[in-house]
Each structure stands twice: as C-alpha cells, then as structure tokens.
C-alpha positions in Angstrom: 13.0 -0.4 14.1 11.5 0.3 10.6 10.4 -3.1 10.3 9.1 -3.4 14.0 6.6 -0.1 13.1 5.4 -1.5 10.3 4.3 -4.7 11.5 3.1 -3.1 14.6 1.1 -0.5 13.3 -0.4 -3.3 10.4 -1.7 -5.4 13.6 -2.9 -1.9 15.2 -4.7 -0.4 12.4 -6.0 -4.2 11.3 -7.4 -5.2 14.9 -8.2 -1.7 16.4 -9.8 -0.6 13.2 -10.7 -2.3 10.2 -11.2 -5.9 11.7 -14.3 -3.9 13.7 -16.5 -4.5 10.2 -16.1 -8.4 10.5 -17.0 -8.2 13.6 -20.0 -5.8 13.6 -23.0 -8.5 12.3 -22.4 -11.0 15.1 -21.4 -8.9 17.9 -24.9 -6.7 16.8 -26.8 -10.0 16.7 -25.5 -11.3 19.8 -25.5 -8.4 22.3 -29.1 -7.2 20.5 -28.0 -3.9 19.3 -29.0 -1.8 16.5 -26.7 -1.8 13.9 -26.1 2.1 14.7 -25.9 1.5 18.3 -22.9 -1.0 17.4 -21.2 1.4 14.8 -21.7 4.1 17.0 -18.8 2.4 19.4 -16.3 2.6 16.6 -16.9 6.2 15.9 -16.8 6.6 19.9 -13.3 5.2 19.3 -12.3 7.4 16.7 -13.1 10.7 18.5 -11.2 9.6 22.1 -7.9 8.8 19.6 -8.5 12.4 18.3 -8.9 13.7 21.5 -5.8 12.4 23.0 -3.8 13.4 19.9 -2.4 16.4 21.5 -1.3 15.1 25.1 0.3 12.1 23.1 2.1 14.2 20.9 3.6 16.6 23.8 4.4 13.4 25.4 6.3 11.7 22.5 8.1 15.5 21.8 9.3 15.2 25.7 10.0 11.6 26.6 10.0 9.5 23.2 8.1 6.7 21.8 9.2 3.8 24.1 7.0 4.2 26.9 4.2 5.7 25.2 4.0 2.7 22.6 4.9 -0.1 24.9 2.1 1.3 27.3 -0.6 1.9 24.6 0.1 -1.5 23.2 -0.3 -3.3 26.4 -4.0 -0.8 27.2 -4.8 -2.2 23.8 -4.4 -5.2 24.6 -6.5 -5.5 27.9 -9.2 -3.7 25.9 -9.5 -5.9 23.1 -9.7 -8.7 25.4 -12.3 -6.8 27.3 -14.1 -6.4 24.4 -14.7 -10.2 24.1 -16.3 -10.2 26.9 -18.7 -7.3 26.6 -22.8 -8.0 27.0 -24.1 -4.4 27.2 -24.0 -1.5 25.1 -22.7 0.6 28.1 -19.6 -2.0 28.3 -19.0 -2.0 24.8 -18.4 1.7 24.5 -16.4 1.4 27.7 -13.9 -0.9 26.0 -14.0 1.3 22.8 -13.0 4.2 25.1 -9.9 2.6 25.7 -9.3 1.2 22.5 -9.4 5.1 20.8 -6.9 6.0 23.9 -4.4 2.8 22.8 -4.8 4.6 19.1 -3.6 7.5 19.7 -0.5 6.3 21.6 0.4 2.8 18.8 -0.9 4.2 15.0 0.5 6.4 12.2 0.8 9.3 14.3 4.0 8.3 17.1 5.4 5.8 15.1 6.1 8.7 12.4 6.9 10.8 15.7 9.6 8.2 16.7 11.0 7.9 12.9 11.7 11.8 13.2 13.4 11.1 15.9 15.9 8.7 14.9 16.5 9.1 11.3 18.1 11.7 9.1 16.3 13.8 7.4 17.2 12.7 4.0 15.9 9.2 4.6 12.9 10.2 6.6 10.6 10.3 3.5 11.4 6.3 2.5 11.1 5.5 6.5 8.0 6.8 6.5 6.7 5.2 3.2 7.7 1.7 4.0 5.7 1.7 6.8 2.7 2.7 5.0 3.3 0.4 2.2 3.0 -2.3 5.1 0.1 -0.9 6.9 -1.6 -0.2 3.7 -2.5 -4.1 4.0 -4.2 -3.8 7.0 -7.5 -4.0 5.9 -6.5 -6.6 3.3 -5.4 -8.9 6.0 -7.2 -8.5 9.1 -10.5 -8.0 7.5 -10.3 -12.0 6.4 -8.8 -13.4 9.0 -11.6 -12.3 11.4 -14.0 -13.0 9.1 -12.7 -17.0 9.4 -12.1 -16.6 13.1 -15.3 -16.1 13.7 -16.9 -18.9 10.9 -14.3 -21.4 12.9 -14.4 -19.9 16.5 -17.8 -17.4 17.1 -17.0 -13.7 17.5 -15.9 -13.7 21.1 -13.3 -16.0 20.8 -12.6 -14.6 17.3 -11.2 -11.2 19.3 -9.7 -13.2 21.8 -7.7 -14.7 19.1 -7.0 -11.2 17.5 -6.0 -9.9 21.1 -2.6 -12.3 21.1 -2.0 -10.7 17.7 -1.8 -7.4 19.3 -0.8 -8.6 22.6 3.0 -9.7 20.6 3.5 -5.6 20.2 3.8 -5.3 24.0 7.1 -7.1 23.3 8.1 -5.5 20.1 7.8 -1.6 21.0 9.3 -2.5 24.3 12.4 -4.3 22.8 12.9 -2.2 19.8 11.9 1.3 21.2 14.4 1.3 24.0 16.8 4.3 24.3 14.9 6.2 21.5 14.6 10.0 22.2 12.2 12.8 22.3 11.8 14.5 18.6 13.0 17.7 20.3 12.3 19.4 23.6 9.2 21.4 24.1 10.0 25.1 24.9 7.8 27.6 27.4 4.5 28.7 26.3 5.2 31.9 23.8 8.6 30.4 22.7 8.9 31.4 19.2 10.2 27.5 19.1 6.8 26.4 20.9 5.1 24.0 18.6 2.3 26.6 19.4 3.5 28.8 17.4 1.9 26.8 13.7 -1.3 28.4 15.5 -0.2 31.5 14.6 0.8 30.9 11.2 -2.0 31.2 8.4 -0.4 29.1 6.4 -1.0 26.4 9.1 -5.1 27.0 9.3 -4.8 26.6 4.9 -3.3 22.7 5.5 -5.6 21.9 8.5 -8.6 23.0 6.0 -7.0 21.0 3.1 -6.6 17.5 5.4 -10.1 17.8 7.1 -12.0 18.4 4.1 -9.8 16.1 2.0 -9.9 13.5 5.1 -13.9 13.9 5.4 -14.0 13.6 1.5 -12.5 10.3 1.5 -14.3 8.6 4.8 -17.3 9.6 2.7 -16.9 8.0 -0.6 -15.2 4.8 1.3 -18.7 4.8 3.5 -21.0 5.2 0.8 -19.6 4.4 -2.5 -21.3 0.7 -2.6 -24.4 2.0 -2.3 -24.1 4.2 -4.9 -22.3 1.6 -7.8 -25.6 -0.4 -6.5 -27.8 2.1 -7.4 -25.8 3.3 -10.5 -27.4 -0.6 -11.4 -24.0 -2.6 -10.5 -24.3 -5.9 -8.6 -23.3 -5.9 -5.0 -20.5 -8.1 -6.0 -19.1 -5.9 -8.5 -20.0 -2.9 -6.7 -17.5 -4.4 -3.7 -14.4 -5.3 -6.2 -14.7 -2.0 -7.6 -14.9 -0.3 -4.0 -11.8 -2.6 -3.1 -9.8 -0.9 -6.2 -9.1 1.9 -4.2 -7.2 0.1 -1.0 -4.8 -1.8 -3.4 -4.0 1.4 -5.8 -3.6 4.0 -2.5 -0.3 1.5 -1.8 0.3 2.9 -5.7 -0.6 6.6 -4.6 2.0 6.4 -1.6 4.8 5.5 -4.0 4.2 7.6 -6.8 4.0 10.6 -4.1 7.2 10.0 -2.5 9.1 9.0 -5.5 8.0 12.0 -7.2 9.3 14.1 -4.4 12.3 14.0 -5.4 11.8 16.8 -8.0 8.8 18.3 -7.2 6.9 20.1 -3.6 5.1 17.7 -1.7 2.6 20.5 -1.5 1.8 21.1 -4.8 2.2 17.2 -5.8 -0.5 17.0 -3.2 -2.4 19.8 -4.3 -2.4 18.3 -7.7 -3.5 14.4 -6.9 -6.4 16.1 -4.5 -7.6 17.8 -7.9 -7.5 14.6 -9.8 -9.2 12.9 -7.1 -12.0 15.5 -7.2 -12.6 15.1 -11.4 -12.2 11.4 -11.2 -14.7 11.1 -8.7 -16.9 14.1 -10.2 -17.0 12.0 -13.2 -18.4 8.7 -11.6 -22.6 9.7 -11.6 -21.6 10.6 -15.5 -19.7 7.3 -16.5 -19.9 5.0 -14.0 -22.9 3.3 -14.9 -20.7 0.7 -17.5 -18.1 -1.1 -15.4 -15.3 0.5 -17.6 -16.6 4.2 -16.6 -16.6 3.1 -13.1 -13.3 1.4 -13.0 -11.4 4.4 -15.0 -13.6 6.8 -12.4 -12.4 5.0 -9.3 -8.8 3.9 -10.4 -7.8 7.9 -10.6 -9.4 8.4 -8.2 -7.9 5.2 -5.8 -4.6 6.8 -6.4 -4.6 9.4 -4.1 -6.2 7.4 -1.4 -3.6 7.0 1.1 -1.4 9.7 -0.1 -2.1 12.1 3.1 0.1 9.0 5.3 2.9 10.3 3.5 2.3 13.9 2.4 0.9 15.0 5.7 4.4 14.6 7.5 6.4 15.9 4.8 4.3 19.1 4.4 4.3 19.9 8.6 8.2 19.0 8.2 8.9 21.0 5.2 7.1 24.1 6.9 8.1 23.8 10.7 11.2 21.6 11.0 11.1 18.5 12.9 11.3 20.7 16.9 8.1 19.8 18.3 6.6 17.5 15.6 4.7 15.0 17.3 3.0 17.8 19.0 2.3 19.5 15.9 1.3 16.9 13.9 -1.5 16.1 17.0 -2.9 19.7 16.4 -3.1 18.7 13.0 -4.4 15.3 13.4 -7.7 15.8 15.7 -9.6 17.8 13.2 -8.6 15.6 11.0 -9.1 12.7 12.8 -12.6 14.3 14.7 -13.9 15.4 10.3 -13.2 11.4 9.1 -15.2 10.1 12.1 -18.3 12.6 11.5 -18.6 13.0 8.2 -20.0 9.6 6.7 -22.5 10.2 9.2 -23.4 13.3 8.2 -23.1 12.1 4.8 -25.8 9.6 5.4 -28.4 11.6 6.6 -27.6 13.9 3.7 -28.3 11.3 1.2 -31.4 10.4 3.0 -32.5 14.4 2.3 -30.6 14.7 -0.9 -30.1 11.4 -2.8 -26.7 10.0 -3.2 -25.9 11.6 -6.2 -25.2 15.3 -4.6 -23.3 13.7 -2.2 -20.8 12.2 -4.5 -20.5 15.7 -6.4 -20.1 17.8 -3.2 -17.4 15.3 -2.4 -15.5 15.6 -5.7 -16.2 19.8 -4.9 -14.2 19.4 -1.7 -11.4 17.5 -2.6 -11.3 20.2 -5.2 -11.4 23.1 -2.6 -8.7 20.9 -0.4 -6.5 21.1 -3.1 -6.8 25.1 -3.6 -6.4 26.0 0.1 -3.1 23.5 -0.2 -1.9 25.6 -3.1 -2.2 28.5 -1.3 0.0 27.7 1.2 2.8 28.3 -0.7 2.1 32.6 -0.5 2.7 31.9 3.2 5.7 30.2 2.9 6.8 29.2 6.7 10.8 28.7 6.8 11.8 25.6 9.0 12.8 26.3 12.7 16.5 25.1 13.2 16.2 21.7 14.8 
C-alpha cells in the first residue's frame, strides 16, 4: 500500500501540478490567452483543493481513503481529459475547478490520512518519508516527459497522453485501498475529542502561523528566484541549474529530518532548519553574485525545502494524537494551501513596487519568524488525545 501511495501521488502531484509549466506556452498560444489569464487557472486550482481540505479530511476521518481516492482519481481523470479539449478561458478554469477538487481527495494530504490509519505509530514516520522521497521526483519526471509529449504529439494530445498516466490510479487506489479504515471516528461538535478542539488550543494558531508563512516563503523564492540570479548577472542557464538545486536537496532535507528524529523534537528540528533557511537565503543578494556564493546560499537553503511533507504530520501527531487527523490536518492545510497559492503573486507585484531584492530579504525574515512562532509552541505543550 506504501508503494501504491507513492507512485500514485508522484503521477498526481506530476500531472495535476508541476506538468501545468510545460504545458502553459502552448496551451497560452493556442487558446490566445495572456500568459496570466493561463496561470491564473492553476492558482484557481490551488484554492478549490484548499477549499475542500476540510470536507475531505472529515470524510477520510469517517469512511477511510478507499472511496475518497478511488473517486478523486477517476474526477481527475475526466478532467485532465477535459482539459485537452478546452478552447475558452471560461472552459479551462472549469476543468481546473475540478482538477483542485481531485487534489484534495489523491495528494499528500489523505494518503498520509490513510498511512495513519493503517500503520503503527512507530513506523509511521518512515511510511510517511518513503512516500515523499518518491513524490519528491515529481517535478523531475513529469516536467520532461510533457515537455517531449508535446515536441512529438502537440499539447492536446500531450495531456491526453498524461491522462492514461493518471487514469492507471483509478485501478491502484481501488485495488490496494480496499478494507482500509477511518483514522478514528469523528465525535459531536464540543467533544473534548472533536478535532475541533486544536481551534481552541494556542499552541495550534503558533504552527498554522509557522506553515503559512514558511509555506508562502518558499512558493515565493521557487516563483521568483530565476529572475533574481538573472539579475544578480547569472545566465538564464545557470540561473535554472542553480534554481533546480533546491528540488534534488529537499529529497536530502526529508531524510535528514526524519532520521534526525530519532533523538531530537520534530518541532524544534523544524524550528531550527526554518532558521537556516532564513540566513541561507538572507545571504543570497550578499554572495550570490559568484556562482559559489549562490550555490552555498541556495544548497542550505534547498535543504529544508520539502521538509514541512514530513514535519507537518509529525508535529499535528505529536500534539493531538492520531483521533481525527485527517480532519485536523485539513484545518491546517487550507491556510497553508490558500498562503502558497497567493503569495508569489503578491510577491510579484511587490517586486514591481519594491525591486526584487526586498523581496528576497522579507522572505529570509519570515522563514525566520516561522521558525520562532514554531519554537514557541513548545510553552503550550498539547498532550496527545488517547487514540
């Protein structure tokens, strides 16, 4: 089942996501769109999958992954077929609609809500990680392959041909998800065991702070970063292998984090790679303008890149138990997920006002402020409901 969720989520996050930047020249040129018009689909995307966060999560807490899954994998499906057949705006944000719905229900999110479920908790930590280890190659994958789909086949059959790839997880969560259960039952409204209840805790308001800003941090610097290596005078070339540091070493992040908990609090190993992030990054308009300043810059900083995938369901684990996870984890996930969609367009228009440079320091200042409000969790220490 370990195996199944990381292959499925690879194609999900690879086809539903990343493949999108392939895609987003020809599909512009073809259905005559601005190029924000276009973009503006995937961030559309983005903000229904944070939207339906919540209802997923109740569902997966109640009923379990196997319908949820199989179902989103098949609405996936029909929309990225859809989507090859798009020739308006109007339709193209329709079939991105749908695609953020399919999201919500086949991604990180339920299938760490369905490994809760069925493993113990001493081996949930290396569950979790070998999925993400998988799925950190998404991008590294997909991103190629539709980029020679559509030199061999044009765009439209390009995503028809990406639409099989995601049309063999129909099959796969349906097969392998069978007979899996709910993480726990979700109790009455005002149930000191109602996943509602992390709404009360301060403690939980501290972590949602830490991931949105941290979250928002990231999507900015992964937006914008090779536009500002290009104007720190590095070729576009370079500026691109240096950006593409930080996929490869945020595999190296993820392994490093859950290998080090072992000894140490997730929290404050989190706490303390959102710090590095924020000098390593802080130090980029100082030293980046030699390739060896960038590369040092961006390779501490690359390791912490995908560490949230692992540290953010240890932390809601360590602090609430596993009753009600999926649930909680949607609370968490939609300011998260909303902040990551938003911010690198804020951040554009702020560079436009600004410059670039401010932008890349206020970004290293927030990962530094997502690593305090982390650390300060621990003075409202939350013991674990019983499962």
């Amino acid at each position: 089942m370990i195996a199944t969720l990381a292959v499925t989520t690879t194609i999900g996050y690879g086809i539903l996501y990343y493949a999108f930047s392939a895609l987003l020249e020809p599909m512009r040129s073809d259905l005559r769109l601005s190029t924000t018009t276009a973009t503006g689909a995937l961030t559309t995307s983005v903000l229904v999958s944070a939207a339906m966060a919540v209802p997923v999560g109740r569902w997966l807490d109640t009923h379990g992954g196997y319908g949820v899954m199989t179902f989103g994998s098949a609405l996936a499906t029909i929309a990225v077929l859809a989507w090859s057949q798009v020739q308006t705006a109007t339709q193209l944000y329709g079939v991105f609609v749908l695609i953020g719905a399919a999201s919500a229900m086949v991604l990180y999110q339920p299938a760490f809500a369905v490994i809760v479920a069925i493993t113990a908790p001493a081996r949930r930590a290396s569950a979790i990680l070998s999925i993400t280890l998988v799925a950190g190659f998404a991008s590294s994958i997909f991103i190629p392959l539709a980029g020679q789909l559509i030199h061999a086949l044009g765009w439209r059959h390009a995503v028809l041909v990406l639409a099989v790839f995601v049309g063999l997880t129909i099959p796969l969560h349906g097969i392998s998800l069978r007979g899996t259960r709910p993480t726990a039952a979700v109790t009455h409204q005002g149930s000191t065991r109602s996943p509602a209840r992390v709404l009360r805790d301060p403690g939980f308001w501290l972590i949602a702070c830490a991931f949105v800003l941290h979250n928002a941090a990231l999507a900015v610097i992964a937006v914008h970063l090779v536009t500002y290596l290009v104007q720190l005078g590095h070729k576009p070339t370079v500026a691109a292998g240096l950006t593409g540091l930080l996929g490869v070493l945020s595999v190296t992040g993820r392994i490093v984090t859950t290998v080090a908990k072992r000894w140490l609090s997730i929290t404050l190993i989190t706490a303390a790679v959102m710090t590095l992030q924020g000098i390593a990054i802080g130090l980029l308009p100082f030293i980046g303008r030699s390739i060896t300043g960038a590369a040092i810059s961006l390779i501490l900083f690359g390791l912490g890149f995908g560490v949230a995938s692992v540290a953010t369901p240890a932390i809601l684990l360590d602090r609430y138990g596993d009753e009600g996870y999926a649930t909680i984890s949607g609370i968490l996930g939609t300011p998260t997920t909303v902040g990551r969609a938003t911010a690198p367009l804020i951040a554009a228009a702020l560079a436009v006002a600004v410059g670039y440079q401010p932008l890349i320091l206020g970004s290293a200042v927030t990962c530094l402020v997502s690593a305090v409000a982390l650390a300060l969790t621990r003075s409202t220490a939350q013991s674990p409901q019983p499962a």
